[in-house]
C-alpha atoms as an extended CHARMM CRD file, in Angstrom:
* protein
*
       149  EXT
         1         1  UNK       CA             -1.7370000000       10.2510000000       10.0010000000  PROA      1               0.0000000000
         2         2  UNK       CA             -3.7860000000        7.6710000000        8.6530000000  PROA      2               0.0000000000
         3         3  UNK       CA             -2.5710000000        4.4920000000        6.7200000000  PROA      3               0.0000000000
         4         4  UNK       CA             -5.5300000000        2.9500000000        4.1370000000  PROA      4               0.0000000000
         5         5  UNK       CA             -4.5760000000        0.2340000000        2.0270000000  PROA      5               0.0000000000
         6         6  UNK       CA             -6.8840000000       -0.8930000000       -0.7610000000  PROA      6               0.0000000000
         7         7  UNK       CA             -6.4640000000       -3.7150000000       -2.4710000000  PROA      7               0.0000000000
         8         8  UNK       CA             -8.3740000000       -6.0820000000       -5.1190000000  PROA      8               0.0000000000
         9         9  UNK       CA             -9.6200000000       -9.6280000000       -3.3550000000  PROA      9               0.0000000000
        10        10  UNK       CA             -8.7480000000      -11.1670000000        0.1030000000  PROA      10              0.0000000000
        11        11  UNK       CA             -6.2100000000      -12.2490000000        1.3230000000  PROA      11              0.0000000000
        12        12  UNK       CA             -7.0340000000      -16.0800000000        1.3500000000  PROA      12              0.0000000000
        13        13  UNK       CA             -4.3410000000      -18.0770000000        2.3570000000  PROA      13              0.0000000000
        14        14  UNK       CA             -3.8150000000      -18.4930000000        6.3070000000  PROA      14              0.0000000000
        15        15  UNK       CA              0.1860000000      -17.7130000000        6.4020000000  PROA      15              0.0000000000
        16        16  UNK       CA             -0.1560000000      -14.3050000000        4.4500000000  PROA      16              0.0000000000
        17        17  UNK       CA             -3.1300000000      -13.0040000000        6.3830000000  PROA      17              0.0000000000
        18        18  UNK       CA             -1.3790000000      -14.0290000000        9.8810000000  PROA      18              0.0000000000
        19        19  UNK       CA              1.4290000000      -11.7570000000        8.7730000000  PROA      19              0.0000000000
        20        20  UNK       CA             -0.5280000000       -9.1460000000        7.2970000000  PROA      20              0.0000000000
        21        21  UNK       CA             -2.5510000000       -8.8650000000       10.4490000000  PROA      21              0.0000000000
        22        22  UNK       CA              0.9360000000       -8.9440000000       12.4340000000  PROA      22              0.0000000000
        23        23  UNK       CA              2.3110000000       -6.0340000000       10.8260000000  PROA      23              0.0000000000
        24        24  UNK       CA             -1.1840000000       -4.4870000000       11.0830000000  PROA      24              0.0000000000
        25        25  UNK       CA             -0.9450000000       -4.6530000000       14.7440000000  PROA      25              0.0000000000
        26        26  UNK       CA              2.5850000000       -3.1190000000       14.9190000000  PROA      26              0.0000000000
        27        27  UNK       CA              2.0420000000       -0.4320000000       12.6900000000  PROA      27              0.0000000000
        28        28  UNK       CA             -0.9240000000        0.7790000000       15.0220000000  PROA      28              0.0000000000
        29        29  UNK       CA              1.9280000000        2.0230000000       17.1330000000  PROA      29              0.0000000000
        30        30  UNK       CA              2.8890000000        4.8810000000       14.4680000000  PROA      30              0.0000000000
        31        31  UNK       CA             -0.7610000000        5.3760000000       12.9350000000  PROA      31              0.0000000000
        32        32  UNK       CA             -4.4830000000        4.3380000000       12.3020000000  PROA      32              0.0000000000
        33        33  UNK       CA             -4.5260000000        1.5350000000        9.8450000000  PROA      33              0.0000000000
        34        34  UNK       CA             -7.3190000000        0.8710000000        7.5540000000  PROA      34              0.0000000000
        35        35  UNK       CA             -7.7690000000       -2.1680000000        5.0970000000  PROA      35              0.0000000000
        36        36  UNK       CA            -10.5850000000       -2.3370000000        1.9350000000  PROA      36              0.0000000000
        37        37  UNK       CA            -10.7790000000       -5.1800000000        0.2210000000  PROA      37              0.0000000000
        38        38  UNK       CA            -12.2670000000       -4.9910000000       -3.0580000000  PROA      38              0.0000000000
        39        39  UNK       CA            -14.2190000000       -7.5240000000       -4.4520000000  PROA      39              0.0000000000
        40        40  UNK       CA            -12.5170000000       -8.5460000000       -7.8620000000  PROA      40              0.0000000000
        41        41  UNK       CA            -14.1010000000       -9.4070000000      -10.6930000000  PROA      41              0.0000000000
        42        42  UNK       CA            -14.0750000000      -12.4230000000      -12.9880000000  PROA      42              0.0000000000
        43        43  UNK       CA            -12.7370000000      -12.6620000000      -15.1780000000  PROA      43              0.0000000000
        44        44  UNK       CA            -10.0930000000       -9.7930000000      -13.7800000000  PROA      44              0.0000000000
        45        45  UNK       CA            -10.9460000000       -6.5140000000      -15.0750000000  PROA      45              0.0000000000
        46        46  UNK       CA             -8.6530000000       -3.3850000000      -13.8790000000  PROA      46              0.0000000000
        47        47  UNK       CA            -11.1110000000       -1.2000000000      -15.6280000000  PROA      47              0.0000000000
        48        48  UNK       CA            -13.9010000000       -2.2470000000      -13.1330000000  PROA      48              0.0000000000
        49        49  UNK       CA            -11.8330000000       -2.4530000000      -10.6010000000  PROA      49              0.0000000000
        50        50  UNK       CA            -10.0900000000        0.8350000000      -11.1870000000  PROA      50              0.0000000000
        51        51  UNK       CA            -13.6960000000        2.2830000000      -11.1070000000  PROA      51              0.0000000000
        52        52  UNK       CA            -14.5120000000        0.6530000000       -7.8290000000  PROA      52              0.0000000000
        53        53  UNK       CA            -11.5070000000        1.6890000000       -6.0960000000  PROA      53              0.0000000000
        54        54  UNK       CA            -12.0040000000        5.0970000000       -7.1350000000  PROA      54              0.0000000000
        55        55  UNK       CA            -15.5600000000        4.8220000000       -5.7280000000  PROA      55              0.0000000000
        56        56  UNK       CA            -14.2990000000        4.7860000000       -2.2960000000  PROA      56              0.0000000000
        57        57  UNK       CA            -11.1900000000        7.0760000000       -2.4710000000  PROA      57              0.0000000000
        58        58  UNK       CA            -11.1780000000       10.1580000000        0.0390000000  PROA      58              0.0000000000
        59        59  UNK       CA            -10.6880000000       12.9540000000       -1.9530000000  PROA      59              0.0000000000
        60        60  UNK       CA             -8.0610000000       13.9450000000        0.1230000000  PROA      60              0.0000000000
        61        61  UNK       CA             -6.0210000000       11.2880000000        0.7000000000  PROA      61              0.0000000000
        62        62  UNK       CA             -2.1490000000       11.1800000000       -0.8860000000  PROA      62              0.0000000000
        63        63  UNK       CA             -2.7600000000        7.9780000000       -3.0390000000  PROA      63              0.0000000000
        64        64  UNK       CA              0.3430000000        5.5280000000       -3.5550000000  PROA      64              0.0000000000
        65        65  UNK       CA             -0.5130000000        3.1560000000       -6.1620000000  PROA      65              0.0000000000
        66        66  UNK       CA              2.0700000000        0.1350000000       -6.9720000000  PROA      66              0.0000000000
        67        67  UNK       CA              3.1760000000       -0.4880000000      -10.0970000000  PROA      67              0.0000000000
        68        68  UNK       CA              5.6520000000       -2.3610000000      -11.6800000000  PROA      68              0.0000000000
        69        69  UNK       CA              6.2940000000        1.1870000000      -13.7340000000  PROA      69              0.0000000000
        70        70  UNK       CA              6.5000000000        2.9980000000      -10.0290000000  PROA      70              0.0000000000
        71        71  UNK       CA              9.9110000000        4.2270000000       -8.5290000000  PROA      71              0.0000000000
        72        72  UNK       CA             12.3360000000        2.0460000000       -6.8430000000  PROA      72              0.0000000000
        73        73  UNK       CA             12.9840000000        3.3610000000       -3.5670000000  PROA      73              0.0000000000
        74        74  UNK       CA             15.3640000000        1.7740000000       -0.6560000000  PROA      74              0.0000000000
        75        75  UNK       CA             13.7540000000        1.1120000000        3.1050000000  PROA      75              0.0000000000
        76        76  UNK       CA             15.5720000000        4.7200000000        3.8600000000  PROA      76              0.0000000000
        77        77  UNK       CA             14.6700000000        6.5960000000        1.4360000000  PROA      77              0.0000000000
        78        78  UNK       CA             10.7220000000        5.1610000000        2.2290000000  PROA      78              0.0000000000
        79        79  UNK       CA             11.2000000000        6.1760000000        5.6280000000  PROA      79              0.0000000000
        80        80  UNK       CA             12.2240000000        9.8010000000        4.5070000000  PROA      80              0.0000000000
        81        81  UNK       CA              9.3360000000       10.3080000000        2.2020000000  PROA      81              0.0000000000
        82        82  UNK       CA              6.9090000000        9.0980000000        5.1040000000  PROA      82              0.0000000000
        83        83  UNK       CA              9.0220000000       11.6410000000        7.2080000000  PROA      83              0.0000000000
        84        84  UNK       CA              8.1380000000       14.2600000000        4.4180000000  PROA      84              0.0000000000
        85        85  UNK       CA              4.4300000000       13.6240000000        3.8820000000  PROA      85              0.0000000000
        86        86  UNK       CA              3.9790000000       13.5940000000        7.5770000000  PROA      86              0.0000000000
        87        87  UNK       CA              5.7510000000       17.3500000000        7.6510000000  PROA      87              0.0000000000
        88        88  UNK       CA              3.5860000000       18.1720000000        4.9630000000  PROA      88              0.0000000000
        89        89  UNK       CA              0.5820000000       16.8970000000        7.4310000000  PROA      89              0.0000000000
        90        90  UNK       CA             -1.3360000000       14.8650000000        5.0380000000  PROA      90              0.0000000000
        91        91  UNK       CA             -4.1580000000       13.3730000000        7.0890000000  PROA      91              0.0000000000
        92        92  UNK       CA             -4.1940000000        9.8680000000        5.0130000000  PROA      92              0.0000000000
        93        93  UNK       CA             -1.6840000000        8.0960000000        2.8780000000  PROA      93              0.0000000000
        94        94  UNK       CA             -3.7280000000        5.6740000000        0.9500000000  PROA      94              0.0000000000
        95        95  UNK       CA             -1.8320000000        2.6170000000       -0.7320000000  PROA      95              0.0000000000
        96        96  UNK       CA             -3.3880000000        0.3020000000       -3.4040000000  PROA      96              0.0000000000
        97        97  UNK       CA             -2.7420000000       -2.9410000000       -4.8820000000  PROA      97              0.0000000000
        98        98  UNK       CA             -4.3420000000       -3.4920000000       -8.0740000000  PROA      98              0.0000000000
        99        99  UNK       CA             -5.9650000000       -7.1860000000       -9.5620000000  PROA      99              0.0000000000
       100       100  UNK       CA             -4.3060000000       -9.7260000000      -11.8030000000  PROA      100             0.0000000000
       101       101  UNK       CA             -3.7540000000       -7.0180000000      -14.6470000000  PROA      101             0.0000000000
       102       102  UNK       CA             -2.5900000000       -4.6240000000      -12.5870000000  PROA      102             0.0000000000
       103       103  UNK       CA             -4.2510000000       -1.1430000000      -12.0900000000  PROA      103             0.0000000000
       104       104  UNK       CA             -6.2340000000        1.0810000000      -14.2990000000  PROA      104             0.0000000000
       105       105  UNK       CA             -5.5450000000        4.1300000000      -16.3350000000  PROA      105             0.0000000000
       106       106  UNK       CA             -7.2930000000        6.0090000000      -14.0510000000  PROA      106             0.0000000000
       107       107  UNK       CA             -6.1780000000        4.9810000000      -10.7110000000  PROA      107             0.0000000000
       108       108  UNK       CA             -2.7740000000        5.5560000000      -12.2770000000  PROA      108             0.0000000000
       109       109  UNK       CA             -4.2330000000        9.1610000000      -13.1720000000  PROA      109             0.0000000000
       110       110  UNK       CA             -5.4870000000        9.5600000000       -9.6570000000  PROA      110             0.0000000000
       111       111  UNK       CA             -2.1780000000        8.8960000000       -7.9790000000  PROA      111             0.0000000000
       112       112  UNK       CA              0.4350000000       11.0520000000       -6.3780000000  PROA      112             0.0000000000
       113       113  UNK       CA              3.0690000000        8.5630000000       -6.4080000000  PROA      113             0.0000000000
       114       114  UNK       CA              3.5280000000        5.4620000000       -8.0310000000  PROA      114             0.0000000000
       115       115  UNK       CA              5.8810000000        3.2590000000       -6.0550000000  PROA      115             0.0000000000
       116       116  UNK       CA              7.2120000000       -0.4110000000       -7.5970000000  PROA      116             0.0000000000
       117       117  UNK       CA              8.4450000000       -2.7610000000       -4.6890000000  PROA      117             0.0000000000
       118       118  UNK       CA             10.4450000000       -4.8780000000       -6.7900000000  PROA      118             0.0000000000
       119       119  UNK       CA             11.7600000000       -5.7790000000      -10.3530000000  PROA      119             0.0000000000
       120       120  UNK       CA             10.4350000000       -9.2600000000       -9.1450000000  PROA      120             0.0000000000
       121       121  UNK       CA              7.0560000000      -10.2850000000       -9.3710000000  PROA      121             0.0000000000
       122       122  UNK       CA              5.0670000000      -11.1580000000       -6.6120000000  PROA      122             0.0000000000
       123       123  UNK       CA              1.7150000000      -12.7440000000       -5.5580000000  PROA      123             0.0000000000
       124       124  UNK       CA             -0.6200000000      -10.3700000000       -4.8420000000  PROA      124             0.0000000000
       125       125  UNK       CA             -0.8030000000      -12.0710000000       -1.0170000000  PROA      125             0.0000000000
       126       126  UNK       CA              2.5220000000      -11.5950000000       -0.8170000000  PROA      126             0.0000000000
       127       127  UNK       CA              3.1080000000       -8.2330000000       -2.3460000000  PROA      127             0.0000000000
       128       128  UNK       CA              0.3550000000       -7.4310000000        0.3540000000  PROA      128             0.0000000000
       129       129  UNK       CA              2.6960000000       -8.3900000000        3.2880000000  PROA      129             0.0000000000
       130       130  UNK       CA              6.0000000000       -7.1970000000        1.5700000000  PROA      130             0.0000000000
       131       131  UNK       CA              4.1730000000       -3.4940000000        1.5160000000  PROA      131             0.0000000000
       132       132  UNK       CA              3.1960000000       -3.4490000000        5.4240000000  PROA      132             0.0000000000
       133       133  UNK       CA              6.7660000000       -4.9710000000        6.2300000000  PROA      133             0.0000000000
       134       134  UNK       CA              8.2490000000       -1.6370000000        4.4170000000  PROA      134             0.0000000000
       135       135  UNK       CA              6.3460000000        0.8930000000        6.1200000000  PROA      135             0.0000000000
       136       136  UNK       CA              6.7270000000       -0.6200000000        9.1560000000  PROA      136             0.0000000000
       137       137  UNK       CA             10.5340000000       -0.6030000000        8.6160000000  PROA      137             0.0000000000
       138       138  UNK       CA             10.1470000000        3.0670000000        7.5690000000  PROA      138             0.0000000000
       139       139  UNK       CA              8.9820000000        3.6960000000       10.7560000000  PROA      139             0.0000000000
       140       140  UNK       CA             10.9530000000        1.9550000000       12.5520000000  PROA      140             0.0000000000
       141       141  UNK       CA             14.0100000000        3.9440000000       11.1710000000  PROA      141             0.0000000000
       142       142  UNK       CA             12.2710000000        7.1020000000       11.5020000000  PROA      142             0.0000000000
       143       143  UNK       CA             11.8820000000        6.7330000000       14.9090000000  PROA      143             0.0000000000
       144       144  UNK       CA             15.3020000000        5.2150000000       15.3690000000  PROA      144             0.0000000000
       145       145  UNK       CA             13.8520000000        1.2170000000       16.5830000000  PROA      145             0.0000000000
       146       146  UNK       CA             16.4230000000       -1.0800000000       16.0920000000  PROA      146             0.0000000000
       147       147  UNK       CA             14.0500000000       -2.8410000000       14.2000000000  PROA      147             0.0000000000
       148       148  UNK       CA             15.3840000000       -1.8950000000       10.3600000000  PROA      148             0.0000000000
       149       149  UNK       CA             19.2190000000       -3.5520000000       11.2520000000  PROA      149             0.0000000000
């Protein structure tokens, strides 16, 4: 399986990025891990962005847009439904991060699952890193690492 995540903007500050790359790295044990970085626009508009997201969408990828609206879930239960989509052998699970105002109507249209991480808000750069540490976990439970305790 194949792990995209798309998100609006780079990751600028030095600290964030070293830890997304780090959990980049590890997850390249379980699967192929992609990264798009969308340029955002200014002033922040999720319309635009929602359109250029959906620009470069595979039409078959399982999209799992967050969203303060999305399902809680606990590390487990993320580690069961990445258990479950890989049983259901879905090529690519593609995860995106919206902008400043959050996603569009569409993108939320175009998802299969719409996940929250937190009742907590969260910097984008750090919402980024939070995500990757997750699935990683997931992972690591599925394939019993004694990472997750």
């Amino acid at each position: 399986m194949k792990l995209r995540f798309i998100w609006i903007g780079k990751t600028r500050n030095i600290n964030w990025r070293s830890l997304q790359e780090d959990y980049l790295r590890r997850l390249e044990h379980f699967a192929k891990c992609e990264v798009v970085e969308i340029r955002d626009s200014k002033p922040p508009d999720k319309e635009i962005e929602g359109k250029r997201i959906l620009e470069i969408l595979n039409p078959n990828s399982f999209v799992i847009a967050l969203d303060p609206a999305g399902t809680q879930v606990t590390s487990v239960k993320l580690s069961e439904m990445i258990g479950d989509w890989q049983s259901r052998s879905i090529r690519e699970l593609c995860f995106i991060i919206g902008g400043a105002d959050g996603i569009s109507a569409e993108v939320r249209n175009r998802a299969d699952y719409m996940l929250s991480l937190s009742f907590l808000t969260f910097t984008h750069e750090m919402a980024r890193v939070i995500l990757l540490e997750q699935i990683y976990r997931g992972y690591s439970i599925l394939k019993g690492f004694p990472y997750q305790k």
